[in-house]
C-alpha positions as a Markdown table, in Angstrom:
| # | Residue | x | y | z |
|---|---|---|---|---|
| 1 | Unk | 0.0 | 0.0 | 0.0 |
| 2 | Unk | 1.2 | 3.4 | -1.0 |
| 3 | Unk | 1.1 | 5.8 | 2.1 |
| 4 | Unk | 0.7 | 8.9 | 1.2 |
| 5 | Unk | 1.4 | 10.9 | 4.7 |
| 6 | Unk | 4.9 | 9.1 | 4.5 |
| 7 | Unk | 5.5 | 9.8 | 1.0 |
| 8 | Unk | 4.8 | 13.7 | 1.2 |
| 9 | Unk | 7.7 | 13.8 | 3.9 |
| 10 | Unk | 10.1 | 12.1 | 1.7 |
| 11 | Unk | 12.5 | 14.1 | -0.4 |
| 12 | Unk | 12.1 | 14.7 | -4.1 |
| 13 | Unk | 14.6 | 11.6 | -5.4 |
| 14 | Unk | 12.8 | 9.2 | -2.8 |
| 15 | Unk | 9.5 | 10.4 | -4.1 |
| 16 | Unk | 10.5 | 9.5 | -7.3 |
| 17 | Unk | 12.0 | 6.1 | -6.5 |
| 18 | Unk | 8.7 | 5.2 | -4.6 |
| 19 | Unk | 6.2 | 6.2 | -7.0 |
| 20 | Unk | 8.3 | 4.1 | -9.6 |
| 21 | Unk | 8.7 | 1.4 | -8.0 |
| 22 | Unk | 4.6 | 1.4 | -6.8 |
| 23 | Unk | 3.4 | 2.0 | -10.5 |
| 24 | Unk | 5.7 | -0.8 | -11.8 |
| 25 | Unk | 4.0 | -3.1 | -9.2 |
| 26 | Unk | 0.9 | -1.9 | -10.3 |
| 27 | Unk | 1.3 | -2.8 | -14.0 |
| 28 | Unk | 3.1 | -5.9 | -13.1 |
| 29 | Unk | 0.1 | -7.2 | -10.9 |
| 30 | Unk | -2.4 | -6.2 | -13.6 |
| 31 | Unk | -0.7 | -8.2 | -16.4 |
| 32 | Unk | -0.4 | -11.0 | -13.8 |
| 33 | Unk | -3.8 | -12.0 | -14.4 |
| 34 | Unk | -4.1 | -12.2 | -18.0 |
| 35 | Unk | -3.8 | -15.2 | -20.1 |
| 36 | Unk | -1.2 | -15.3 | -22.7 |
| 37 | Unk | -1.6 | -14.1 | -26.6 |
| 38 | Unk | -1.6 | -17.4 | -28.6 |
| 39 | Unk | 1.0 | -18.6 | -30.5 |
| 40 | Unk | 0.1 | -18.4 | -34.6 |
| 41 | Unk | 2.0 | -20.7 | -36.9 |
| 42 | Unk | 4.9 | -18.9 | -38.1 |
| 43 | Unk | 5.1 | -16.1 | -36.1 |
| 44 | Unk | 7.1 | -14.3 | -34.2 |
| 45 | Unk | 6.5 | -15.4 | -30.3 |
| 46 | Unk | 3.9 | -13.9 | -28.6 |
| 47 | Unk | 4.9 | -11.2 | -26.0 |
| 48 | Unk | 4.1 | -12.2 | -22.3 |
| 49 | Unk | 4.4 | -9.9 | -19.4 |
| 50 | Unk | 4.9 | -6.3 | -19.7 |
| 51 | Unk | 6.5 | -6.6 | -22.7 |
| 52 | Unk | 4.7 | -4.5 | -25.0 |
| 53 | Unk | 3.0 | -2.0 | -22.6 |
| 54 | Unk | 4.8 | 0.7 | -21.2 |
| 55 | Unk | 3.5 | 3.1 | -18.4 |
| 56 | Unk | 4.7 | 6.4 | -18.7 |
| 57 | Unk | 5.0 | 9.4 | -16.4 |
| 58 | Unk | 4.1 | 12.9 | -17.8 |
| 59 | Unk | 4.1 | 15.8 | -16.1 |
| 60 | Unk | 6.0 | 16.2 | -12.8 |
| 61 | Unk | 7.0 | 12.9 | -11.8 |
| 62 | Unk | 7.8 | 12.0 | -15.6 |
| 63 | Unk | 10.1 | 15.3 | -14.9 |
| 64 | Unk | 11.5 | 13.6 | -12.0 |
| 65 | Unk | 10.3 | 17.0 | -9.9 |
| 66 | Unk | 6.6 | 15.2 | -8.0 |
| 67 | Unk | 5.7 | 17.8 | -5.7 |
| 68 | Unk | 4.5 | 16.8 | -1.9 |
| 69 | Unk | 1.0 | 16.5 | -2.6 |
| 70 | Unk | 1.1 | 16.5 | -6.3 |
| 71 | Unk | -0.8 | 14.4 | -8.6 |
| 72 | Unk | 0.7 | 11.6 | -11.0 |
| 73 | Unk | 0.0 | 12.2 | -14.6 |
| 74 | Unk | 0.6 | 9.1 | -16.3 |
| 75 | Unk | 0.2 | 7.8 | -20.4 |
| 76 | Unk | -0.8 | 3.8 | -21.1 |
| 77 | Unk | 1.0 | 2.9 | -24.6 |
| 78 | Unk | 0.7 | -0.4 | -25.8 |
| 79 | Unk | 1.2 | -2.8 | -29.3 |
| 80 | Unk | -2.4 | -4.5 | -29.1 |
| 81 | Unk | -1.3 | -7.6 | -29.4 |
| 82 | Unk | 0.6 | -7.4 | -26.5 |
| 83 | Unk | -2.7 | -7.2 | -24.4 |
| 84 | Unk | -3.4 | -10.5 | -25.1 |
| 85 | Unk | -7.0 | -11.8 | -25.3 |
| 86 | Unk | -8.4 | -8.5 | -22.8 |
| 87 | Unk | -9.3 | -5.2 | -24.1 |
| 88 | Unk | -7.7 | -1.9 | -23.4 |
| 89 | Unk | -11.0 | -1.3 | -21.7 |
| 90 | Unk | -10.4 | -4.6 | -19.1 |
| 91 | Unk | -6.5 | -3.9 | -18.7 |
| 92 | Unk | -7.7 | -0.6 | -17.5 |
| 93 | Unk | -10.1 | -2.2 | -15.1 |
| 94 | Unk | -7.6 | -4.6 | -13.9 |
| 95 | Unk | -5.3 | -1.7 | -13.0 |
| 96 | Unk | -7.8 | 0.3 | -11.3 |
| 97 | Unk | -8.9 | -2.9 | -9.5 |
| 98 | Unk | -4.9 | -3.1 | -8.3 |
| 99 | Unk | -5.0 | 0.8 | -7.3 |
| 100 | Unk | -7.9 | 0.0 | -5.2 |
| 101 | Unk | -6.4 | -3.3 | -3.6 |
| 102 | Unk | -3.6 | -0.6 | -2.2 |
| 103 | Unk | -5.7 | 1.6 | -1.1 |
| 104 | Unk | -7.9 | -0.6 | 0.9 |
């Protein structure tokens, strides 16, 4: 669970290497649960994992400069194959549910 008290006290770098490491969980523990792309005659292996999907920071944190009580800004690119047999729509869902988990 992020805490967010304890991470407002935190300097700027450790701010950074928390919320990094906390959104890389997040997007690990979302593709955890999906089942993999199928293999098609011929092709290249499908990608399994993160691999694919990228999670990226924009604004302050992608600056490396979060502010105390700042928000996180954040852009979801993807091949869509790399999703596997979900929808952007249900990945999404599934990292929402993950954000929720923590929260709780």
């Amino acid at each position: 669970m992020l805490d967010l008290e304890a991470l407002a006290k935190e300097s700027r770098a450790e701010r950074v290497a928390v919320l990094d490491s906390w959104l890389a969980g997040l997007l690990a523990d979302a593709v955890a649960g999906t089942p993999p792309p199928k293999q098609r005659r011929g092709a290249v292996p499908p990608r399994t994992g993160t691999d694919g999907l990228a999670l990226v920071a924009v604004g302050s944190l992608g600056r490396r400069e979060p502010p105390p009580h700042g928000d996180v800004d954040l852009v979801l690119s993807h091949r869509a194959a790399s999703l596997g047999a979900l929808t952007l729509a249900e990945f999404a869902a599934q990292v929402q549910l993950q954000r929720t988990k923590l929260r709780a």
